[in-house]
N, C-alpha and C positions, 0 to 999 in steps of 0.2 A: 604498686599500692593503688587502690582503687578504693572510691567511699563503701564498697558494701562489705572488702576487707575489715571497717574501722568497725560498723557495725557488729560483727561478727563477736572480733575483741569485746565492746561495750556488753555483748549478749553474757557470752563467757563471763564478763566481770560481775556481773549483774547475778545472775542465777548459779554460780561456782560449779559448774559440771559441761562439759562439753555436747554431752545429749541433749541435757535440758535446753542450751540454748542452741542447735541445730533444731530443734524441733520449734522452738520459737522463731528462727529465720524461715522454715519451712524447708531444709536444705538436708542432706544426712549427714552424721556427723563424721566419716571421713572426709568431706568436701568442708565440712568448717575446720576439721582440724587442718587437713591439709594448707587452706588457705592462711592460717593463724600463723602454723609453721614457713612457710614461707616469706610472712611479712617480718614475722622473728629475725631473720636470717637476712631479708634486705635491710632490717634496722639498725642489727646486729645486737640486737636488746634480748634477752629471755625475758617476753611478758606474762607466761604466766607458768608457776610451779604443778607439776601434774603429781599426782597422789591416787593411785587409783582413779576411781571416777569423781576427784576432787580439784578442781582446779583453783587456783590460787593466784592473784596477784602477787606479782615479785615487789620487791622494793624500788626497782630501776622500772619495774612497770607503770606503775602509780604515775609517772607523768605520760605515758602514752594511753594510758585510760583516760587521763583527763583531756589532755589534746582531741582524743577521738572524742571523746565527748562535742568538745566544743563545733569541733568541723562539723558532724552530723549536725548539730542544731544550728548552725552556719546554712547548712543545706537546708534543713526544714525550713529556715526564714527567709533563704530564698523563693524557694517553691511557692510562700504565703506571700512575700511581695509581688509576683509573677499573679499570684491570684488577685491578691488584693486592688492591684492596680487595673485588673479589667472591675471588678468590686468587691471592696472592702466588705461590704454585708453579707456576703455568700459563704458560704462553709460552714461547717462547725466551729463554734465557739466551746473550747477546754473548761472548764467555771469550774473551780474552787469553790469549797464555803465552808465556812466553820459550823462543830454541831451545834452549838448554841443559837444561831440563826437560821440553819440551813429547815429545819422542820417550819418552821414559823412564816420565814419567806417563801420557800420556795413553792409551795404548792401554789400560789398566786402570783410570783415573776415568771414560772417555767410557760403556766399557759396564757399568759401577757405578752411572753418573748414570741410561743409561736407564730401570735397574732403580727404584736408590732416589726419581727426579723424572721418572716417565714424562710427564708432561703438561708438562714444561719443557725441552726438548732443547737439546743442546747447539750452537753453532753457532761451532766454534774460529777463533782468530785468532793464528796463532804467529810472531813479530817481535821485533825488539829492544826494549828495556825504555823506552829513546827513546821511540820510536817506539808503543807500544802507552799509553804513560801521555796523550798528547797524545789518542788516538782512547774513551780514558774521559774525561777531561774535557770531549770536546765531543758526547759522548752517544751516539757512537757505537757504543762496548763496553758492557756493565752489569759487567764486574768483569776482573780480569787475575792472573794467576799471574805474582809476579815474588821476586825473588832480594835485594833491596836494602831500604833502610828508602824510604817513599812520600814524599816532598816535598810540604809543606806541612801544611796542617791540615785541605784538602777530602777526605780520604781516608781513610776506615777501614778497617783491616784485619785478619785475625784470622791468626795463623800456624797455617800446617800443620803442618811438621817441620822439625826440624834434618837437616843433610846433614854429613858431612863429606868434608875433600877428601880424596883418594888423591895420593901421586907416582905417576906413569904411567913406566915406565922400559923400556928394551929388555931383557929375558931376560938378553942378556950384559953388560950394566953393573953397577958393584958395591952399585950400590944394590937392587938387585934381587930381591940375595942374603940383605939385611938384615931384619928384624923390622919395624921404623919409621922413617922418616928424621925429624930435627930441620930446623925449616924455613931456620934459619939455614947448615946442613949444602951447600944447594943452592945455587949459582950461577945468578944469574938469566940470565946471559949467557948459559945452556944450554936455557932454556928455551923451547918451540913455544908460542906465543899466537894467542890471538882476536885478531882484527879491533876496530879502534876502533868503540866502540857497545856491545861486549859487556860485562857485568858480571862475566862470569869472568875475563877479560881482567883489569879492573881490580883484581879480587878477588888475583889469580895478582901483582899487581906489588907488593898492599899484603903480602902475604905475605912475599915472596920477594926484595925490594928493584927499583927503578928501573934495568934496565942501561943503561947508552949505547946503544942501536939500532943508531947507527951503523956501530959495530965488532963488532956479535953477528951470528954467523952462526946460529945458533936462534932467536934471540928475533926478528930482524927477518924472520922466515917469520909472515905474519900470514894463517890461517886465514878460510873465511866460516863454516867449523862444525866443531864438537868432534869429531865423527868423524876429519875431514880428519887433524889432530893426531895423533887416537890410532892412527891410522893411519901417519903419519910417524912417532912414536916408534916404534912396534914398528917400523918400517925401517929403524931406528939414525940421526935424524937429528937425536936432542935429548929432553929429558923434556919432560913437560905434566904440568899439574894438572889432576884431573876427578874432579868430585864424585860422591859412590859410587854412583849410579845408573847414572853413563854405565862405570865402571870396573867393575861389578858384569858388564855385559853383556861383557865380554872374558875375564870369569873363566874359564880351564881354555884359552884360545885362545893357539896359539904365540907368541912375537917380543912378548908385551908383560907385563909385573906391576904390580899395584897393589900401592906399598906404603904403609901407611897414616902419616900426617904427626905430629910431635909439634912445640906448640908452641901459641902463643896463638892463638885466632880461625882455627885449623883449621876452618869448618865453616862453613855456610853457613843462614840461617834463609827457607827459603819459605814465601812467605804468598800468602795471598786479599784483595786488596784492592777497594775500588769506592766511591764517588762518597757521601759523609755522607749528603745528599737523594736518594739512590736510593728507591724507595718499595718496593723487592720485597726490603726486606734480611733475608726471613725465607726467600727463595730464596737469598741468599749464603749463610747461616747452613746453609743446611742440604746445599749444596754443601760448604760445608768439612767439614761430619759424612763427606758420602763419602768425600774426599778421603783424609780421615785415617784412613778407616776401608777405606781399599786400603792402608795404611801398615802400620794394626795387623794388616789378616790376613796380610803378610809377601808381598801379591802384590807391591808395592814395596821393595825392602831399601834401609834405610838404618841 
C-alpha cells in the first residue's frame, strides 16, 4: 500500500468510473485498476462495486474511502508544514467565499492580496456556505470568507467587518420615501429571497419572520443570486434585503433605494475562517490584515 494507491481509490470514489479517474491521475486505466485490485486483496475488503463502466462504493468500502481520505490530507498538511516552516507566506492560498460577498469584495482584496502576499496568490473558490465549509475540512481550501458563526470547534476565525442590511425597495413604494424602516414594519410575504443554501436567505427570514411560501407571491420567487433580486425589485416585483455592499453598488441607479433597517441583528458579521491545524496560519492572519485594510481605506463601504 502506498499513498498514490489511496489516491487512486479517493479518484474512483469521487468521479464513479474508473477511466474517468485514471485520466485525472494521469495514469491509464489498467494501471489504476490494476493497483485498486490489488490493495482490495491486501485489505481483503471489496471497495468498490464494478457495473460496467460504473463504479461504486461498497458498504465495507465507505470506511476506507474515508481513511484515504484523511491520510492523503495528512500528507497534503505535511508537505504545507515542510513549506510553511521555511515560509508561511509563500504558496497559494485556497479562499473560499460566499456569493453574496465574493462579487463585492473580491475585486478589491484579490489585487490588495497581490500587493500585500505577492509570493501567496490567490486562487478563489466562490459557492454556498454548505458547500465551501465541506471542501475546508477535507483540505481542499486553506481558509473561506463566510457570513455565519463556523460549526464546531475545528475552526478558527478571526472577523473582518460588520455589514449591515439595507431594505431594497422600488423607487415608487412608500418605503422608499422613508429615513429607516423597522424590521418588524416589513411583511415577509413581500419579500424576493435566495435560494435554499444561502445564508442571506436564512438571515432575511430570521429578520423578517417565516411567511407561508405557499400563498406568497414574492417570497416564493427563489433567486440563484442577489443581483437577480435586486434586479426584480427595482422592476416592482417585491423588496429584498442586501447587505450594504451589494446595495451600495445600485446607489444613484433608477427603479431601486436602499433604505437602511432599524431593529435588532441588522447586520451581518464576515469573517476569515480555516482549519485549527492549518500550519500557514500566519498567511491567514495576514490575509485578514488585507482584507480589513480594503475596509478601512473605504475602497469597500460598509
Amino acid at each position: 500500500m502506498n499513498l498514490r494507491d489511496l489516491q487512486y481509490v479517493v479518484a474512483v470514489a469521487d468521479l464513479g468510473q474508473f477511466g474517468r479517474a485514471a485520466s485525472a491521475c494521469n495514469v491509464s486505466q489498467p494501471t489504476l485498476s490494476g493497483q485498486i485490485l490489488k490493495l482490495e486483496e491486501e485489505l481483503g475488503v471489496q471497495i468498490f462495486e464494478r457495473d460496467g463502466r460504473v463504479a461504486r462504493v461498497t458498504e465495507r468500502g465507505e470506511a476506507i474511502v474515508a481513511h484515504a481520505r484523511r491520510v492523503i490530507r495528512a500528507a497534503d498538511d505535511l508537505k504545507t508544514a515542510a513549506a510553511a516552516s521555511r515560509d508561511p507566506l509563500e504558496g497559494p492560498i485556497r479562499l473560499g467565499i460566499i456569493a453574496t460577498v465574493g462579487p463585492y469584495l473580491a475585486p478589491y482584496l484579490l489585487p490588495a492580496a497581490a500587493r500585500g502576499l505577492p509570493r501567496a496568490p490567490i486562487r478563489l473558490v466562490e459557492d454556498l456556505t454548505g458547500h465551501l465549509l465541506p471542501l475546508l475540512a477535507d483540505g481542499k481550501l486553506d481558509a473561506a470568507i463566510i457570513a455565519t458563526d463556523p460549526p464546531g470547534e475545528r475552526l478558527e476565525e478571526i472577523a473582518l467587518y460588520e455589514e449591515p442590511f439595507c431594505l431594497m425597495a422600488p423607487s415608487g413604494h412608500p418605503f422608499a420615501k422613508r429615513k429607516s424602516v423597522r424590521v418588524d414594519e416589513i411583511d415577509p410575504r413581500s419579500l424576493l429571497l435566495l435560494a435554499d443554501g444561502h445564508c442571506l436567505r436564512d438571515q432575511a427570514l430570521d429578520l423578517c419572520g417565516h411567511p407561508d411560501l405557499g400563498g406568497a407571491t414574492g417570497a416564493d420567487m427563489r433567486a440563484a443570486s442577489l443581483e437577480t433580486l435586486l434586479h426584480m425589485t427595482a422592476a416592482g416585483f417585491g423588496l429584498t434585503l442586501a447587505p450594504h455592499m451589494a446595495a451600495d453598488g445600485w446607489r444613484g441607479k433608477d427603479g431601486l433605494v436602499a433604505v437602511p433597517l432599524k431593529g435588532e441583528n441588522v447586520a451581518r458579521r464576515v469573517r476569515l475562517v480555516w482549519r485549527r491545524d492549518m500550519p500557514r496560519k500566519a498567511a491567514m492572519l495576514a490575509l485578514a490584515d488585507v482584507a480589513r485594510g480594503c475596509v478601512a481605506a473605504g475602497r469597500v463601504a460598509v
